[in-house]
C-alpha positions in Angstrom: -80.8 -36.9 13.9 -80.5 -38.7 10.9 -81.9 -36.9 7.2 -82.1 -38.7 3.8 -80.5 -36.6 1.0 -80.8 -38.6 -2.1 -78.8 -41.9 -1.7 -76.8 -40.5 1.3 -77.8 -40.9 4.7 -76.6 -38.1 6.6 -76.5 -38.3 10.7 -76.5 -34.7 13.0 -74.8 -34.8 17.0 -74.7 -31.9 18.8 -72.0 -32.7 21.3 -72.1 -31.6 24.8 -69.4 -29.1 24.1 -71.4 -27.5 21.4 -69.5 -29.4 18.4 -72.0 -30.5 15.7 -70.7 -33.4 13.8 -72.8 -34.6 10.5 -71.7 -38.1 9.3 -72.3 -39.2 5.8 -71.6 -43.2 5.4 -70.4 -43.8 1.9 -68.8 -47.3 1.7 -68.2 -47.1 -1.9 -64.0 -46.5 -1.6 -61.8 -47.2 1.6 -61.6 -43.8 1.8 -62.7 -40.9 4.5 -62.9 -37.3 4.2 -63.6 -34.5 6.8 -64.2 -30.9 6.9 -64.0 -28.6 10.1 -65.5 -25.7 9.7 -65.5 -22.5 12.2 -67.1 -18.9 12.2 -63.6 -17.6 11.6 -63.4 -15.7 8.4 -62.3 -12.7 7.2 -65.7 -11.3 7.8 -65.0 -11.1 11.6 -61.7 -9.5 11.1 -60.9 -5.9 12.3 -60.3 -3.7 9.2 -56.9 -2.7 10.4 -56.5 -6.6 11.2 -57.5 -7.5 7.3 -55.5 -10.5 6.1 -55.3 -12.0 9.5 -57.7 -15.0 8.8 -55.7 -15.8 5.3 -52.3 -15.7 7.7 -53.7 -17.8 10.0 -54.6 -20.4 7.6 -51.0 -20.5 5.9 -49.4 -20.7 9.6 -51.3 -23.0 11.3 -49.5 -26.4 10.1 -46.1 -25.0 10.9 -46.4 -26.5 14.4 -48.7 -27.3 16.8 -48.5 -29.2 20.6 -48.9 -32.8 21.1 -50.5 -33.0 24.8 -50.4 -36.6 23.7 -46.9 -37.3 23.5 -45.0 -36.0 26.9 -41.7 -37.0 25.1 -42.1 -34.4 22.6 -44.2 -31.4 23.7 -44.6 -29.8 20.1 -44.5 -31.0 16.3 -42.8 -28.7 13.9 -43.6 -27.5 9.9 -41.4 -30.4 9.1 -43.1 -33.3 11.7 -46.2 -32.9 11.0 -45.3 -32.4 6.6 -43.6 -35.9 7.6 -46.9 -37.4 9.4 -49.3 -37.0 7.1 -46.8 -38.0 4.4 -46.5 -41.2 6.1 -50.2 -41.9 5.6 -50.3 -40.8 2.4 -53.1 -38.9 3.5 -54.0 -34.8 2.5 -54.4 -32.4 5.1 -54.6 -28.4 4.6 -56.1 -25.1 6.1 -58.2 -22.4 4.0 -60.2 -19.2 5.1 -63.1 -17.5 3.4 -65.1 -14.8 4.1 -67.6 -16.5 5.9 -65.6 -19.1 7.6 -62.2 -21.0 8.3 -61.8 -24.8 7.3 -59.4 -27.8 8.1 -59.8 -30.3 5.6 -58.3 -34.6 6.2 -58.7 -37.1 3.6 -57.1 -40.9 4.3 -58.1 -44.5 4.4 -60.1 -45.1 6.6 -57.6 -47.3 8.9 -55.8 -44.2 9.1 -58.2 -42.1 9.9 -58.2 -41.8 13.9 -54.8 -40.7 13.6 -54.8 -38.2 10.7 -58.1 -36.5 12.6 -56.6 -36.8 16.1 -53.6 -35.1 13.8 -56.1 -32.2 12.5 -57.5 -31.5 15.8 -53.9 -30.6 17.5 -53.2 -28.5 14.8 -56.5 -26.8 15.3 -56.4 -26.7 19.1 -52.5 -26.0 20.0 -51.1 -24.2 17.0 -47.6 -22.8 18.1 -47.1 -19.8 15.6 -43.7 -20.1 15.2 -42.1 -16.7 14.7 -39.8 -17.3 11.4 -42.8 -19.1 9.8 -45.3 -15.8 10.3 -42.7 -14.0 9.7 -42.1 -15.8 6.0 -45.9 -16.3 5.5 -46.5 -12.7 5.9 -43.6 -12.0 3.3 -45.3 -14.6 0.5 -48.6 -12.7 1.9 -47.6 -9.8 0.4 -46.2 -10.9 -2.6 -49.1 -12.0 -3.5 -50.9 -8.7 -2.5 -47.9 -7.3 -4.7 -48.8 -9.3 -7.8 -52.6 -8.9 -8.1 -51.6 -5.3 -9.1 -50.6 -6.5 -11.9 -53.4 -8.7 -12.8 -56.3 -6.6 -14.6 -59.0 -9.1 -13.3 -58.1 -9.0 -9.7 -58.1 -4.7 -9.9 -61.1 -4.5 -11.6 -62.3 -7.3 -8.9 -61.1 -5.1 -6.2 -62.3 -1.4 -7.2 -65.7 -2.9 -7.6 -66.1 -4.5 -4.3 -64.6 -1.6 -2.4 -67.2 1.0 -4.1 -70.0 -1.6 -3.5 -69.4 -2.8 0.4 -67.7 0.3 1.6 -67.1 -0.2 5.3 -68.7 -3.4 5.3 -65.7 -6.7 6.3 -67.1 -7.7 2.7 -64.9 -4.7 1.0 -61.8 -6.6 1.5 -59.6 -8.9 -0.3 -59.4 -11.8 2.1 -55.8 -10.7 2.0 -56.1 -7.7 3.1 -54.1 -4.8 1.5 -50.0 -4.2 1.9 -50.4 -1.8 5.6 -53.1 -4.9 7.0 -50.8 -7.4 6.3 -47.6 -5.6 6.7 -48.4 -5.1 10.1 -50.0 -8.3 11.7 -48.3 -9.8 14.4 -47.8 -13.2 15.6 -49.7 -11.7 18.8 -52.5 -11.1 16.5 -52.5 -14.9 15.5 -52.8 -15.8 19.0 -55.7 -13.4 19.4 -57.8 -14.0 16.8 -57.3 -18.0 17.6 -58.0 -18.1 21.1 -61.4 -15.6 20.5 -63.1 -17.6 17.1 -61.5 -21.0 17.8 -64.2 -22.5 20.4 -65.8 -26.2 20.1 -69.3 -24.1 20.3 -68.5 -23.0 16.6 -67.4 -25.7 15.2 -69.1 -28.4 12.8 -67.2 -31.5 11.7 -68.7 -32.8 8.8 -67.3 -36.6 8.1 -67.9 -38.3 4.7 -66.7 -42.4 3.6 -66.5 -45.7 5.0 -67.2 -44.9 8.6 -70.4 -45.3 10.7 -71.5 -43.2 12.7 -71.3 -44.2 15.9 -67.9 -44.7 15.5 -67.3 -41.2 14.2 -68.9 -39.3 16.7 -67.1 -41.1 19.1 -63.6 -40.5 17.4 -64.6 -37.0 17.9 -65.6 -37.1 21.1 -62.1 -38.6 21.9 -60.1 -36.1 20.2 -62.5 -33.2 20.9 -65.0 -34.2 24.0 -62.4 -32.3 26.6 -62.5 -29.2 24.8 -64.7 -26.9 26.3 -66.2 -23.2 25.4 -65.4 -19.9 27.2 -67.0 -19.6 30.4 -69.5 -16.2 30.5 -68.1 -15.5 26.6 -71.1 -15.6 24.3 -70.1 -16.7 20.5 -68.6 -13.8 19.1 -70.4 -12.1 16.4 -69.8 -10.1 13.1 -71.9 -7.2 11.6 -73.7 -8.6 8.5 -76.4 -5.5 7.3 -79.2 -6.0 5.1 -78.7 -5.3 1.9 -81.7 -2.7 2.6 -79.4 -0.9 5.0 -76.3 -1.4 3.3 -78.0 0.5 0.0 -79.3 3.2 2.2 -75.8 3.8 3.2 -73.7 3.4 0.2 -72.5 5.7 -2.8 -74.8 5.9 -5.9 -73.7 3.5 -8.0 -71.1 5.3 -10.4 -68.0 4.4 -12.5 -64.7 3.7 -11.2 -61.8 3.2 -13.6 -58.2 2.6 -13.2 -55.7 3.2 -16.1 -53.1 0.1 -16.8 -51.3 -0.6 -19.6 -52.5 -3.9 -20.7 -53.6 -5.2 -23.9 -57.4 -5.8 -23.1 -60.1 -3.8 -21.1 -61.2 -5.7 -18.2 -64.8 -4.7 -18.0 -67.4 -5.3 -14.7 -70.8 -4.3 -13.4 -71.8 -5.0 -9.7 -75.5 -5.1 -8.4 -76.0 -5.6 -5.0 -78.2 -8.5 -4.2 -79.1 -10.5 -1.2 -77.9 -14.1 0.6 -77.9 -17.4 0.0 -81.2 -16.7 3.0 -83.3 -14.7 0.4 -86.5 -16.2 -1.0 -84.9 -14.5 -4.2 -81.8 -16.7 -3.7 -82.6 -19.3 -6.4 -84.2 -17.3 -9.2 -80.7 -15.2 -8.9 -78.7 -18.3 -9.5 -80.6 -19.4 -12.1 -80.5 -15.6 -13.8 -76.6 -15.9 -13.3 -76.5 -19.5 -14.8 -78.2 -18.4 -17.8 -76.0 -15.5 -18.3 -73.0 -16.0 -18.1 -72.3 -19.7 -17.3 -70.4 -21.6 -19.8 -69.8 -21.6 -23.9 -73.9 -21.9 -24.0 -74.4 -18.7 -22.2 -76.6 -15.8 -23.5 -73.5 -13.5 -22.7 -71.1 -15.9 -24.9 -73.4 -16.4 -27.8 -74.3 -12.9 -27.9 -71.0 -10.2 -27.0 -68.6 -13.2 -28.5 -70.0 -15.6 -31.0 -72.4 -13.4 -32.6 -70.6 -10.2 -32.3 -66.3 -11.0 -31.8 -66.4 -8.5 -28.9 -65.5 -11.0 -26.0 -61.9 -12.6 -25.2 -63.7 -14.0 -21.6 -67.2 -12.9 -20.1 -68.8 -14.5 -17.5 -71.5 -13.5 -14.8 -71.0 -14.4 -10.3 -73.2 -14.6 -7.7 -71.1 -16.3 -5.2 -73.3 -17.8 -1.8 -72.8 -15.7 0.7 -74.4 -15.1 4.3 -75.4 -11.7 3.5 -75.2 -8.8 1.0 -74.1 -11.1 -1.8 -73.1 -9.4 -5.0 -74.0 -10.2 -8.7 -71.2 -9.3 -11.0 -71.1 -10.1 -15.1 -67.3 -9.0 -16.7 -65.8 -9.2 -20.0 -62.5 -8.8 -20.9 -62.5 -7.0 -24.6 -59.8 -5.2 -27.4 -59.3 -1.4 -25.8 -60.5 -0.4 -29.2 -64.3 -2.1 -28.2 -64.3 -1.0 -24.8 -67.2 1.0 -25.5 -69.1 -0.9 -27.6 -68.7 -3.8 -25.6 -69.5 -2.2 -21.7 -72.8 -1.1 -23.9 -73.4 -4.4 -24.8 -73.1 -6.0 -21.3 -75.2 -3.7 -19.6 -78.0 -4.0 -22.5 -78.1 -7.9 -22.2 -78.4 -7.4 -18.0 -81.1 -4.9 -18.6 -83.2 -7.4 -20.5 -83.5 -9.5 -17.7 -85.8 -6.8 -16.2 -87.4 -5.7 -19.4 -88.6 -9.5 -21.1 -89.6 -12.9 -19.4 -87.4 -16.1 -20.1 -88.6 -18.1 -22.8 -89.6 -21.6 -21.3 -86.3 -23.4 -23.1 -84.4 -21.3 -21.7 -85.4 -21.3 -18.6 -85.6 -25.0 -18.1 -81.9 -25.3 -19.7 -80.4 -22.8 -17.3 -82.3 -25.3 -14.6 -81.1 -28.8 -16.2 -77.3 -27.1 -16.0 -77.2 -25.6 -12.6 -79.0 -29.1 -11.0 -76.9 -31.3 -12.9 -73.4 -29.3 -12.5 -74.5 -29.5 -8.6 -74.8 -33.1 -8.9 -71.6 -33.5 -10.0 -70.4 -31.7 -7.4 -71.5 -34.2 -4.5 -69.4 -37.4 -6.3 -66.7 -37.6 -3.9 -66.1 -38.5 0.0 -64.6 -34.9 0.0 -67.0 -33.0 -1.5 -69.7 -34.6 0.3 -68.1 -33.2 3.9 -67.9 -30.0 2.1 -70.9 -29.1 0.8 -73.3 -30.2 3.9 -70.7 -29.0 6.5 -70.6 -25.7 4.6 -74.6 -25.6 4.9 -74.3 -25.8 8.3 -72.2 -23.2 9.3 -74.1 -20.8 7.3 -77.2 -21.7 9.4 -79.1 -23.3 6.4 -78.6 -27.1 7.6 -78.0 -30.4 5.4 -81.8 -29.8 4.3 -81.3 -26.9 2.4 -79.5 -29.8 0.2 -82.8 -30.6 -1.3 -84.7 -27.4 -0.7 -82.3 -25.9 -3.1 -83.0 -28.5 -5.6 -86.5 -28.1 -4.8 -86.0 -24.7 -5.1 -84.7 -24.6 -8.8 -86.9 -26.7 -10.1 -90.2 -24.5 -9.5 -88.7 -21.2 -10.0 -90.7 -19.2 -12.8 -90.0 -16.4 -15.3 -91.9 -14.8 -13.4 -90.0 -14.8 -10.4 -86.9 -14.2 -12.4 -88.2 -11.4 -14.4 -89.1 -10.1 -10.5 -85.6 -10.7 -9.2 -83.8 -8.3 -11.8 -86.2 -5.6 -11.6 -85.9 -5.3 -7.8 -81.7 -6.1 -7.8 -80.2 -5.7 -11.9 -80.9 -2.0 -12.5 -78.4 0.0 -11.4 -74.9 -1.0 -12.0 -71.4 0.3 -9.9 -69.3 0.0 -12.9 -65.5 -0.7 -12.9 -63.2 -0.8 -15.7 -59.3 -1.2 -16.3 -57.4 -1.0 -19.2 -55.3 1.4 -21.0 -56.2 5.9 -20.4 -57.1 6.2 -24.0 -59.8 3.5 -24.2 -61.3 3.8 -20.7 -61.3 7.9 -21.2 -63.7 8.2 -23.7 -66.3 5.6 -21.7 -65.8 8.0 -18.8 -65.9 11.8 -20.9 -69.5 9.9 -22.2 
């Protein structure tokens, strides 16, 4: 199948194995970018197993086999560093909630090699021992030193009173007993149950056609087959109906730190990137709290000097996405300025958009996106990652499409039924968080 998305031409394959590959022919720079993406992310995780999808990532280029080569049965940390060195070329592993990606990016005489590269680490990773065992360590430094970072326990209480039980409550590194205890046998179980060519979607961006790329995959991937009588495995996603019927009241959760500012944030539960409510919620988030234009910035710091940052989220996710608006503020403001966030989020529910408004939170969120489809790279990102959340490379336009004929209306809808009722979660210092919670 091949789909026109503005100048790009982007082809769909299904392989025979299950492996969809989207190729996007940009000749512009003798350059070509992948992305593989798998259903691999935290989200399918274990909760005593959280962190695992994180370690995986960080371990998975410290060796892997080379079935090609009999004279050397498997590459270590340093072969393959050395490899893709030697091209010049980028190659590196990430996790997310939703998903787990290998991303290449070469010339494009390079590229067979640097992919056929990529797909051994993917297929025959070798988990050495010392390198989980030193990954897990760094792991949990970093566990160690969020801590002490305001932002990330603020980030943290509020996601663990709004999801709960859901994979969604976690950090995607898990917490000190998660990580602490992973095992190398864990690696190799979580790898050989979510690593499957039926989950998989190569998404191929530069000066390639593609002919030639599907068939590059084909001869680096074609022998790989699914699990025989194992159906895809799946993860527990609840509606954000259900999850609200099962959750807390929203309430306020503090944490005393010593720190020089309050770190100030209210959570709504709101639905995925699937909801017909999807785009009038990114375009309330993009008008308030998205840059130094923001009704947020003009209002809590311009106007009134109660802001050092505020900002508002409402990161894509496949379900039971939350919408989040922080500020960081002097203790002394704390409570002048949590009443100030809350009022400008309740107004959203309580008075329509004025018409310049609304068309300049559109004319930032569609151009911003534009620039964000400039590069081979971000090309095979952004329609790969539509495809693995189920939405295929036409949501591309639909969401254009989609922001462009949203009305007040609808937005005025969308934060009556979702902005109303806020878990709130502070940090900062006893004195200044004590008297928002004794009122």
């Amino acid at each position: 199948m091949t789909q026109s998305i503005g100048k790009s031409q982007v082809n769909r394959t299904v392989l025979n194995n299950g492996i969809v590959v989207l190729v996007t022919e940009n000749p512009a720079a003798d350059i070509v970018a992948a992305r593989m993406f798998l259903r691999a992310g935290s989200c399918y995780e274990k909760p005593e197993k959280a962190g695992l999808a994180h370690l995986l990532s960080t371990v998975m280029t410290k060796g892997c086999g080379n079935p090609k080569n009999s004279g050397s049965k498997t590459l270590t940390s340093m072969e393959i560093a050395e490899a893709v060195e030697s091209f010049g070329a980028s190659l590196g592993t990430d996790s997310s909630s939703d998903y787990f990606v290998v991303s290449v990016k070469t010339v494009t005489d390079d590229f067979p090699e640097v992919l056929g590269l990529a797909g051994s680490i993917m297929r025959f990773p070798t988990f050495p021992e010392l390198e989980v065992e030193l990954e897990r360590r760094l792991a949990l430094q970093d566990i160690r030193s969020q801590k002490e970072q305001p932002f990330s326990v603020a980030f943290e209480q509020l996601r663990k009173a709004m999801y709960q039980n859901h994979p969604y409550a976690m950090s995607g590194l898990g917490d000190e007993t998660t990580m602490g205890n992973l095992t190398r046998d864990d690696l190799v179980e979580f790898h050989q149950t979510y690593f499957r060519p039926d989950s998989l979607v190569i998404s191929i961006a530069g000066r390639i056609d593609c002919d030639r790329a599907v068939k590059l995959v084909e001869d680096i991937f074609g022998d790989w087959q699914p699990p025989i009588n194992q159906p895809l495995p799946q993860t527990s996603f609840p509606e954000v109906g259900a999850l609200n019927a099962s959750r807390i009241a929203p309430r306020t959760f503090a944490t005393p730190q010593n720190t020089q500012q309050s770190i100030l944030m209210l959570g709504y539960l709101v639905p995925s990137v699937h909801s017909s409510d999807y785009a009038a919620l990114k375009l309330l988030s993009t008008y308030l709290g998205n840059g130094l234009s923001s009704r947020l910035f003009i209002e809590l710091r311009e106007k009134r000097g109660l802001a050092y940052e505020v900002s508002a989220l409402y990161p894509t996710r496949l379900l039971c996405a939350s919408f989040v608006v922080y500020m960081g503020t002097a203790p002394e403001n704390t409570e002048t300025a949590l009443a100030g966030l809350q009022t400008e989020v309740d107004l959203l529910s309580a008075v329509k958009l004025e018409p310049d408004s609304l068309q300049a939170a559109k004319n930032k969120i569609l151009g911003q996106y534009a620039l964000g489809k400039q590069t081979n790279a971000q090309l095979a990102q952004i329609y790969g990652w539509y495809e693995i959340l189920g939405l295929g490379i036409g949501f591309d336009k639909g969401f254009q499409d989609a922001i462009a004929v949203v009305t007040a209306e609808e937005t005025l809808d969308a934060a009556c039924k979702y902005l109303r009722e806020p878990y709130i979660s502070l940090v900062g210092q006893q004195e200044a968080i004590g008297r928002v919670i004794e009122s």
